[in-house]
PAVOVO-497862 format. One line per 2 residues: number of its first residue (from 0); their letters; for each residue x, y, z of C-alpha. Coordinates in pm, whole numbers. Layout:
NUM	A	X,Y,Z; ...
***
This chain:
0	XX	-1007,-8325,8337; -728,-8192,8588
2	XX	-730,-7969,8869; -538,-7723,8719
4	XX	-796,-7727,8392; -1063,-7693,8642
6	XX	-977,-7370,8821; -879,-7208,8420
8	XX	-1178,-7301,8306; -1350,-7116,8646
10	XX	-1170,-6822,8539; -950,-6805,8916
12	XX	-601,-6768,8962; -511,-7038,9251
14	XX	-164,-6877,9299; -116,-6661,9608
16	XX	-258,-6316,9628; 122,-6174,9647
18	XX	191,-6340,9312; -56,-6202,9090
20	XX	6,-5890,8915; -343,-5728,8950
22	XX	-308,-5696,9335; 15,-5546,9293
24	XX	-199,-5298,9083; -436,-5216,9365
26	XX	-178,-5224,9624; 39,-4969,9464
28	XX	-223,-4734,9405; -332,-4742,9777
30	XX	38,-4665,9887; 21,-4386,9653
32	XX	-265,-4225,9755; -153,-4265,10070
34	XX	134,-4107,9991; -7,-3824,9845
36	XX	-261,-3768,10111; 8,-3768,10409
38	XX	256,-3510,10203; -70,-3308,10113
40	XX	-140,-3313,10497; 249,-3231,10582
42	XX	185,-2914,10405; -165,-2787,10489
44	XX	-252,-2441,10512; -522,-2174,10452
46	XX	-445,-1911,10201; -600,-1574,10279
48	XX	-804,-1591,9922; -928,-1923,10075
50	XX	-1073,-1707,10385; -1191,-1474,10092
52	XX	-1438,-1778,9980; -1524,-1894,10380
54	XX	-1676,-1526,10439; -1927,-1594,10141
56	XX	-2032,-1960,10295; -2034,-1746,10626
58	XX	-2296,-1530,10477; -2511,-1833,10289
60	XX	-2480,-1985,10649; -2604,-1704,10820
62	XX	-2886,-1676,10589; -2815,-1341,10376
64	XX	-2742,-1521,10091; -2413,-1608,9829
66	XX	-2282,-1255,9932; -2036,-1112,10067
68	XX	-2096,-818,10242; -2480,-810,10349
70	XX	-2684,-603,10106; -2441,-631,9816
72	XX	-2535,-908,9549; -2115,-947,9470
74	XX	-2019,-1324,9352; -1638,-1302,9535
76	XX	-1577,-1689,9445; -1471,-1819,9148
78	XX	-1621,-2169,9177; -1976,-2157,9263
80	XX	-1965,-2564,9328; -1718,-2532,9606
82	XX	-1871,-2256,9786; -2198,-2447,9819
84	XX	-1994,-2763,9870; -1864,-2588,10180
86	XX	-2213,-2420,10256; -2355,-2789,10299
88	XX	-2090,-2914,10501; -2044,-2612,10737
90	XX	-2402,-2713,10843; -2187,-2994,11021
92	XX	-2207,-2896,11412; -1870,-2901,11544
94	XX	-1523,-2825,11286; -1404,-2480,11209
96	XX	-1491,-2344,10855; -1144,-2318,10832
98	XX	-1078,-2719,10894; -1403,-2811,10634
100	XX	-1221,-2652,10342; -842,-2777,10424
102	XX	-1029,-3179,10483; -1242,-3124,10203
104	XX	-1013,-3017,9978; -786,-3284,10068
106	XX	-1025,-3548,10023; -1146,-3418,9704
108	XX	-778,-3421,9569; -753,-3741,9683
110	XX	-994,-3881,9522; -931,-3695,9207
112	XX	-620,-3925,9244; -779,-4235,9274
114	XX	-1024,-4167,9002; -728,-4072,8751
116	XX	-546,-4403,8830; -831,-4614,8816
118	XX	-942,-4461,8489; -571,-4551,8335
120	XX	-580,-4874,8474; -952,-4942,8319
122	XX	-765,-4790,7971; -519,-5041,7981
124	XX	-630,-5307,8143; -426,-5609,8379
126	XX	-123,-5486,8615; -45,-5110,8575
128	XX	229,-4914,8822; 112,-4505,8886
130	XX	354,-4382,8739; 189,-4051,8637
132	XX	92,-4020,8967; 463,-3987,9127
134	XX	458,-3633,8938; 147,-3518,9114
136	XX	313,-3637,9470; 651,-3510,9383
138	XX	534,-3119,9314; 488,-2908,9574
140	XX	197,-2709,9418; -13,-3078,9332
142	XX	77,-3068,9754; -1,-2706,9892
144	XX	-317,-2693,9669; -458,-3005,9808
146	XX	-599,-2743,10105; -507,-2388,10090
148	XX	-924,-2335,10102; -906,-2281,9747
150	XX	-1118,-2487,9473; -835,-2678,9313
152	XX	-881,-2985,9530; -1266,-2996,9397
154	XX	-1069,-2923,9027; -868,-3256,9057
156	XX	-1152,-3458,9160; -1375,-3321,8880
158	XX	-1125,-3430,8623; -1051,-3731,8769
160	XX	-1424,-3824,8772; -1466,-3723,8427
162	XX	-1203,-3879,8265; -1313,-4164,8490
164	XX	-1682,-4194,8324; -1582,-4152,7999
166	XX	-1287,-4453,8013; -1583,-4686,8197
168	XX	-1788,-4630,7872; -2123,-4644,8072
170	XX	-2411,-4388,8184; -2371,-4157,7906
172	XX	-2607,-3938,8065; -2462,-3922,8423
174	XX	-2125,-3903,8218; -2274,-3595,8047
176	XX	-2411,-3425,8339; -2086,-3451,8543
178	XX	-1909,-3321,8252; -2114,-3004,8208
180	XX	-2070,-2905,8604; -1686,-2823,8503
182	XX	-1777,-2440,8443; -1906,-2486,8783
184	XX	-1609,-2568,8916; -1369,-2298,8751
186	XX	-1482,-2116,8404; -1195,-2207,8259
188	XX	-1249,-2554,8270; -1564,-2547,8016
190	XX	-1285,-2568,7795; -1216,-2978,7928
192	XX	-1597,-2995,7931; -1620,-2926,7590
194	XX	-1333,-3233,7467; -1450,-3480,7680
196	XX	-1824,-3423,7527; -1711,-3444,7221
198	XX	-1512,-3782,7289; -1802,-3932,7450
200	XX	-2035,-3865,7149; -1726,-3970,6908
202	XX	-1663,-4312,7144; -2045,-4396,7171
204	XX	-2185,-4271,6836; -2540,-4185,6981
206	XX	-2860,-4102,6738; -2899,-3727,6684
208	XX	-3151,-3706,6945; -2986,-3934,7195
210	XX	-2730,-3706,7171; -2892,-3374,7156
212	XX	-3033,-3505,7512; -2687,-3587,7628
214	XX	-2624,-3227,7578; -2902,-3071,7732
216	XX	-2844,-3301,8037; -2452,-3172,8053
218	XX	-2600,-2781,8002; -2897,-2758,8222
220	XX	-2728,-2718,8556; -2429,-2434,8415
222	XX	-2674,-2276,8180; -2943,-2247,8440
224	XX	-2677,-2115,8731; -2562,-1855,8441
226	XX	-2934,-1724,8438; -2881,-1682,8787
228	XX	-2546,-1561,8786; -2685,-1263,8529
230	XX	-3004,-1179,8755; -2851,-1182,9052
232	XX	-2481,-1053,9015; -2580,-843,8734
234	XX	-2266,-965,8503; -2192,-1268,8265
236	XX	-1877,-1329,8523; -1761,-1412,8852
238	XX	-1653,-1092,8972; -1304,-1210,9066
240	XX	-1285,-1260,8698; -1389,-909,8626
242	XX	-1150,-825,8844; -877,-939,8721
244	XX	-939,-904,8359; -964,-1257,8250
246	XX	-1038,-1157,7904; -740,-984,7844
248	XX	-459,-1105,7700; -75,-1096,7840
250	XX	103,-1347,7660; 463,-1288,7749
252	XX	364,-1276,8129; 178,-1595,8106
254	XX	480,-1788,7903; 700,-1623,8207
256	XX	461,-1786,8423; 465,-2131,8225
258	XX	813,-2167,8232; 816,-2090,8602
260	XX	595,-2419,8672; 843,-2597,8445
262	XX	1194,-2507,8457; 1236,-2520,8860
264	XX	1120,-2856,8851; 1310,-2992,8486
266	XX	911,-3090,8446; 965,-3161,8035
268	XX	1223,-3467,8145; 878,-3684,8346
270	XX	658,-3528,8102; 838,-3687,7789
272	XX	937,-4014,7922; 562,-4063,8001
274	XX	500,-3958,7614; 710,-4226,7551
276	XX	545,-4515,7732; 221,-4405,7631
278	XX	317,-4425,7256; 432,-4788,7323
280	XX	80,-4834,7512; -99,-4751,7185
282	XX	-413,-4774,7347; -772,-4564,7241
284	XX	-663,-4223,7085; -996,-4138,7164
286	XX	-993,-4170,7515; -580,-4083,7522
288	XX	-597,-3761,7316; -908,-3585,7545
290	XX	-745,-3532,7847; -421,-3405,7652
292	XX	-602,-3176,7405; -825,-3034,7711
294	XX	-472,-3006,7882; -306,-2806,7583
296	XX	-627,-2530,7574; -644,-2518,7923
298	XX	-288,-2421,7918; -310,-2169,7619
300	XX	-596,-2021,7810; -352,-1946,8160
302	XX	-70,-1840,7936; -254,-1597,7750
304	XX	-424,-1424,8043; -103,-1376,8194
306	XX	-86,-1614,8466; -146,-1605,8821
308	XX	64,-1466,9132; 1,-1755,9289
310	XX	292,-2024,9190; 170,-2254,8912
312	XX	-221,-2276,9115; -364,-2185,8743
314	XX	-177,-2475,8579; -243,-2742,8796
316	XX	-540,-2826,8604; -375,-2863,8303
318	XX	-118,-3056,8437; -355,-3317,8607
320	XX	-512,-3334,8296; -220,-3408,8058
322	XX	-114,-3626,8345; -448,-3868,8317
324	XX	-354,-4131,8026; -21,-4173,8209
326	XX	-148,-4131,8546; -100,-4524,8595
328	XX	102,-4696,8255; 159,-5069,8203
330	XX	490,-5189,8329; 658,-5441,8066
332	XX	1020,-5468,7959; 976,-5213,7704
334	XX	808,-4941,7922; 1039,-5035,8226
336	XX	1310,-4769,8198; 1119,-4540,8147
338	XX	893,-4561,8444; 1208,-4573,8623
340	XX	1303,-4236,8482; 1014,-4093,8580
342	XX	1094,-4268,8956; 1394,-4167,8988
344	XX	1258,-3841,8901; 982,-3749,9138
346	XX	1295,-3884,9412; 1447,-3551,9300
348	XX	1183,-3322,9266; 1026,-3408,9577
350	XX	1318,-3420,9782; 1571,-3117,9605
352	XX	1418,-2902,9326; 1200,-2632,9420
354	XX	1142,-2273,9306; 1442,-2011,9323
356	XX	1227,-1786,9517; 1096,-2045,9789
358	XX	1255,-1814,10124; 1193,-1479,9972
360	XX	897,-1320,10142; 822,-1017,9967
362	XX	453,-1046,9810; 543,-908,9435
364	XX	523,-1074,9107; 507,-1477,9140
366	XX	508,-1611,9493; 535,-1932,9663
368	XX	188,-1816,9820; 201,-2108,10102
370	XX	562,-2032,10244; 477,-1639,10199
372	XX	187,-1654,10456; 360,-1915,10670
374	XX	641,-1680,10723; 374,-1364,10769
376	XX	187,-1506,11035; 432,-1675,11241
378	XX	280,-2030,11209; 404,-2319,11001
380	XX	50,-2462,10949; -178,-2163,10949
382	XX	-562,-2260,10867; -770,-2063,11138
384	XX	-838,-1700,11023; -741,-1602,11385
386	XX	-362,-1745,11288; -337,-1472,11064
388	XX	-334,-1218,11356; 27,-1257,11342
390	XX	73,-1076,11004; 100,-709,11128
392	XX	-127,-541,10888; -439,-801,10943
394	XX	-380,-748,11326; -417,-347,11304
396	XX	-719,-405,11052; -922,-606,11305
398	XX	-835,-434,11651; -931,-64,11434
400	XX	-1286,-272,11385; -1293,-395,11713
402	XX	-1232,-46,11855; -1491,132,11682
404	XX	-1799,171,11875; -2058,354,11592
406	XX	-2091,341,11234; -1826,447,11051
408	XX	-1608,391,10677; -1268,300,10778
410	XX	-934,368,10568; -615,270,10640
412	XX	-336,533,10567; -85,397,10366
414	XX	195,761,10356; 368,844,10654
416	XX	153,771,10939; 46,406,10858
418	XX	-265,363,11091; -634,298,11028
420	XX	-852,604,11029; -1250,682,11088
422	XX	-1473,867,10908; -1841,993,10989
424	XX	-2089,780,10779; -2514,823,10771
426	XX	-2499,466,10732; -2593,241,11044
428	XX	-2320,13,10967; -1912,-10,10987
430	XX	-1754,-3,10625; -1412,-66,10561
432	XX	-1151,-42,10312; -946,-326,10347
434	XX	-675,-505,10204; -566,-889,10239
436	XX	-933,-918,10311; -981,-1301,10317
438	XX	-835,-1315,10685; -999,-1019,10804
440	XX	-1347,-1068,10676; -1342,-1378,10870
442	XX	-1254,-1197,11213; -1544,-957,11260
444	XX	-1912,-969,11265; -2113,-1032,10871
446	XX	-2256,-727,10928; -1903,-510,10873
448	XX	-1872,-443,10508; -1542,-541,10390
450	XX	-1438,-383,10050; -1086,-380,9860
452	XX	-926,-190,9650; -822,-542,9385
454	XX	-1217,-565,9318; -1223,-908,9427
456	XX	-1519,-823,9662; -1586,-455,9549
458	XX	-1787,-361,9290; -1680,-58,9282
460	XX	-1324,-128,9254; -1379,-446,9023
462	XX	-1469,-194,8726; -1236,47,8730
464	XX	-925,34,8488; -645,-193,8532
466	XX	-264,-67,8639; -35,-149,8357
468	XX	237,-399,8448; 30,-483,8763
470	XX	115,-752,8955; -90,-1057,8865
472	XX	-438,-1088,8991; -360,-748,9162
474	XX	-341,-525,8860; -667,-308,9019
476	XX	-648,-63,9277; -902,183,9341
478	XX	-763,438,9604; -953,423,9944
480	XX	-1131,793,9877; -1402,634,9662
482	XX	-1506,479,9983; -1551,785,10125
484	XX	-1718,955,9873; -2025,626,9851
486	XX	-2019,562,10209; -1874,869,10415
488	XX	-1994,1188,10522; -1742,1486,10474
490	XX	-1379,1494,10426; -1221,1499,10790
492	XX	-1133,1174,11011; -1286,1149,11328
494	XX	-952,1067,11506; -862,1424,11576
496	XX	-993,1551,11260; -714,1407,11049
498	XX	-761,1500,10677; -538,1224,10470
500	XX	-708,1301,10176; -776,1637,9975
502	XX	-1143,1729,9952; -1104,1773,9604
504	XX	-994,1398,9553; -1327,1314,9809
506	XX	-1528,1561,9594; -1444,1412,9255
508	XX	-1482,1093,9371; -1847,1163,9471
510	XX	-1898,1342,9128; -1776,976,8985
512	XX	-2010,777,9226; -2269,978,9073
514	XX	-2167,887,8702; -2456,671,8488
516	XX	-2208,386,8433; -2127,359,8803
518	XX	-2470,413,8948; -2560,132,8726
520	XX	-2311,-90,8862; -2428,-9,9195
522	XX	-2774,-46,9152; -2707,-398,8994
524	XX	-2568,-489,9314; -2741,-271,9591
526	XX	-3045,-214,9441; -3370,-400,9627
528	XX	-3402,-758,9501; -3739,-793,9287
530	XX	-3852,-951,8971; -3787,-630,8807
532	XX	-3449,-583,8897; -3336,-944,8852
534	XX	-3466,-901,8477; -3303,-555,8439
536	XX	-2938,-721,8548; -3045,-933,8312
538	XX	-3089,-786,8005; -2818,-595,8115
540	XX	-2558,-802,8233; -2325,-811,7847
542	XX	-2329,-394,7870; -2253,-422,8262
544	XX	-1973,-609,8217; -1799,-434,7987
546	XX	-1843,-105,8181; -1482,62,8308
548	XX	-1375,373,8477; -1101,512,8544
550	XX	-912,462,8887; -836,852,8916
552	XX	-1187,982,9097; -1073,1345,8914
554	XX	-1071,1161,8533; -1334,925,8616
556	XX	-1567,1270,8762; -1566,1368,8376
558	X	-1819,1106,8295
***
C-alpha cells in the first residue's frame, strides 16, 4: 500500500494548510467578521431611545423593579430579553451603562454574524466564500444598529442562532426553546419563531407527543413572561407598542418606508444575484425557504404598520433573515460571477451610496437617526447620556431639574417664551413633562418622574388618540396640561406666577383624569401591587388595551 493511499484512507489532507479549500472557508469568515466588527465600531453611538431602555435597567438595578419611573408599573422597552440582558451585566463593577449596551450589542451582532455563516456553510457543506455577508458589512444601518443601545444587535444574534440550530439538525429541544424566546426579543419576531418551528417539526418528523413537548418547551418562557406582562403592566403589549399603534395599519407609509431601505442602496441588484446562486446551490428547501418565508412576513408586518422613523432599524430583521441561506454560498465556476457581483457591489454601497437625506438634520419623517444626534450633540461618537448635553433642549431639561429645590410638575413652554416652567404639586416628588426623554432620564436622580407626551413611558399619553399623518413612532402627543391636572396643584407657575395654560384646558383635563377609562389605566399602573390587583390587570388587560381617549382634555372631559 502507498503513502499517499495511507493518509486517504486516514481521511487527512497532507497538502499545506494554505492549499485546502476548507481553511480558506474559516479564514474568510474571520476577516469578515472582523470586518464587520471594526466598521460597526467606526460608527458607534447611543441613540436617545437606547437611553430610553438604560433608565429601565437603572431602575431594575436600583431595585424598584422593570419600571421606569418609581411607582409606575410602565414596560418602556420593547424587548424584555435585552433589558434584563443589560440588567445582568450592569451588575459588572466598573463600565458605564452606556458602554454595556454599545459592547453588547456589538458582540451580539457579531455573533449573529458568525452564527449565520456558519449555519450556510453547515447547509452546504466543503469551501463556502460569505458572500451574503458583504451586504450586512456594506449597509450602514446592518453598521449603526450594531450599538445605538437598541435591541437589534440581540435581534441578529437570535436569528443567527436559530437558523444555526435548526441547519445542525440536533437538540430539538434546546432548538425549540431558543426559538420560542424570539417574542422576547421583539414581538414581531414570533412571526420567524413560528417558520422555523414548523421547519424543525417538518425536517425531524417527531411523534405527536415528542412534538407537542417541543412546543411547550419553545412556549413556556414567552407564554409565562406574557402572564407577567398582563399582571404587572396591565396590557397584552409593550407599551411602546401601544404607543405607537402597532396594530394599525398604514400601508402606503410602510411601502414609502420599504423602498427607502432599498432604492438608496440599488439593494434588489445583491439581493437577486444571491437568488441566483442559491438556485444553482439547490440545497434543502426546507432549511432554504424558513429564513426567506420568516423574512417575507416579517417584512409585510413593518410595511403594513407604517414603518419606523428610524432609517430601515424595523427591516433589518428581515433583511438578516432573507440574507441567511446566502449568508456564505459555495464558490464554483458557475456561482463565480455572481459572487463577484455581489463584491463588487458591497465596494459601492459601502464606499458611495447612502441615503439622500444623510446631512439633513431636521428630525421629521424618516431620519438617518445616528448622523441626526451626532450633529445635535456636537460629538461624532456620542454614547454617554452626559454627551447629549450638547443638544440645546436636553441641556435646558436637566439644569430646570437640577435647579429645582422642592417638589414640583415641570412643563416646558413650547409658544413664545420657550423655557421650562414649575408648578406647585402635593406630591413629595419632581414630575416632569419631558420630551427626547431617553437622554434626560438618564441625567437625574430615579426618583424624578419622567413622562412624555409620545406615550413611550406615559401611560397616560400612551392611550390617548393618535395624530393623523403623524410622524412615525411619534404620531401621539398628549399636551403637557394633563400633567398638571394628575400631578399639579392649581393653574399658575411658580416662576412669577406665569399662567401658559388656560384654567379651563387644566380644568378639563382634571375632569378627564377623573374619567372611568382613564382611572382604570392609572390604577393598572399606580395602583398598590397585590395579588388582587395583579389578577384584576389581568383579567383586564384585552379591555385595557383597547381603551383610547382623546388628546383634547375638553373632548376627552365628556367621558
Amino acid at each position: 500500500m502507498t503513502a499517499a493511499a495511507t493518509v486517504g484512507e486516514s481521511g487527512l489532507d497532507p497538502s499545506p494548510w494554505y492549499r485546502r479549500p476548507v481553511a480558506w472557508t474559516w479564514v474568510a469568515t474571520a476577516a469578515v467578521l472582523v470586518l464587520y466588527a471594526v466598521l460597526a465600531w467606526q460608527r458607534r453611538w447611543m441613540s436617545d431611545d437606547g437611553l430610553l431602555v438604560l433608565r429601565t435597567v437603572r431602575e431594575i438595578l436600583a431595585g424598584h423593579g422593570p419600571v421606569f419611573n418609581i411607582g409606575e408599573r410602565v414596560e418602556a422597552s420593547t424587548s424584555p430579553l435585552w433589558t434584563w440582558l443589560l440588567a445582568g451585566l450592569g451588575t459588572i463593577p466598573g463600565p458605564p451603562l452606556e458602554w454595556v449596551a454599545v459592547v453588547a450589542g456589538l458582540l451580539c451582532a457579531t455573533g449573529g454574524l458568525f452564527f449565520g455563516l456558519d449555519g450556510a456553510r453547515r447547509l452546504y457543506g466543503g469551501a463556502v466564500v460569505p458572500a451574503g455577508a458583504l451586504v450586512v458589512c456594506a449597509l450602514p444601518p446592518f453598521r449603526d444598529f450594531a450599538t445605538s443601545g437598541l435591541e437589534p444587535g440581540l435581534a441578529l444574534l437570535w436569528l443567527g442562532l436559530s437558523w444555526w440550530l435548526l441547519v445542525r439538525g440536533k437538540a430539538a429541544v434546546a432548538t425549540a426553546v431558543v426559538l420560542g424566546l424570539g417574542p422576547l426579543v421583539r414581538p414581531d419576531l414570533a412571526l420567524f419563531s413560528i417558520a422555523g418551528f414548523v421547519a424543525l417539526v417538518l425536517s425531524r418528523r417527531p411523534r405527536v407527543l415528542a412534538g407537542l413537548g417541543w412546543l411547550a418547551a419553545g412556549v413556556a418562557l414567552p407564554v409565562g413572561y406574557q402572564v407577567f406582562r398582563m399582571g404587572y403592566y396591565g396590557l397584552l403589549v409593550p407599551n411602546t407598542a401601544l404607543a405607537k399603534e402597532a396594530g394599525d395599519a398604514d400601508w402606503p407609509r410602510g411601502f414609502a418606508y420599504l423602498l427607502d431601505l432599498i432604492d438608496p442602496y440599488l439593494l434588489w441588484l445583491p439581493v437577486l444575484l444571491l437568488v441566483a446562486v442559491a438556485v444553482l446551490a439547490r440545497r434543502s428547501r426546507i432549511l432554504t425557504l424558513t429564513p426567506v418565508v420568516a423574512a417575507v412576513l416579517l417584512a409585510v408586518y413593518v410595511v403594513r404598520v407604517g414603518g419606523d422613523f428610524m432609517h430601515a432599524r424595523m427591516l433589518l430583521p428581515a433583511l438578516f433573515a432573507l440574507l441567511l441561506p446566502v449568508m456564505a454560498v459555495p464558490f464554483t465556476r458557475r456561482t463565480v460571477a455572481f459572487v463577484a457581483g455581489v463584491a463588487v457591489w458591497a465596494v459601492a454601497a459601502g464606499g458611495w451610496l447612502r441615503v439622500p437625506y444623510e446631512n439633513d438634520h431636521v428630525a421629521t419623517g424618516v431620519t438617518d437617526e445616528r448622523s441626526y444626534w451626532s450633529w445635535a450633540t456636537g460629538k461624532a461618537h456620542p454614547v454617554l447620556a452626559t454627551d447629549f448635553l450638547g443638544q440645546d433642549v436636553i441641556r435646558r431639561a436637566v439644569e430646570a431639574v437640577d435647579g429645582t429645590s422642592r417638589p414640583a410638575v415641570l412643563v416646558y413652554s413650547y409658544g413664545g417664551v420657550r423655557q421650562w416652567f414649575r408648578f406647585p404639586t402635593d406630591r413629595p416628588y419632581v414630575t416632569m413633562a419631558a420630551d427626547s426623554m431617553g437622554a434626560i432620564s438618564n441625567m437625574v436622580s430615579v426618583d424624578v418622574r419622567v413622562h412624555d407626551g409620545y406615550g413611550l413611558a406615559s401611560d397616560l399619553a400612551a392611550h390617548s388618540e393618535t395624530i393623523p399623518g403623524g410622524r412615525p413612532g411619534h404620531s401621539k402627543w398628549l399636551v403637557p396640561a394633563w400633567e398638571i391636572a394628575a400631578a399639579g396643584r392649581g393653574d399658575l407657575a411658580e416662576d412669577g406666577q406665569v399662567r401658559i395654560y388656560q384654567p379651563a384646558e387644566i380644568e378639563a383635563a382634571r375632569a378627564a383624569v377623573r374619567c372611568p377609562a382613564v382611572q382604570d389605566v392609572l390604577t393598572s399602573t399606580r395602583g398598590e401591587l397585590s395579588w388582587s390587583r395583579f389578577a384584576d390587570n389581568f383579567t383586564g388587560a384585552w379591555q385595557r388595551t383597547e381603551i383610547r381617549y382623546p388628546r383634547s382634555p375638553s373632548e376627552a372631559a365628556r367621558c
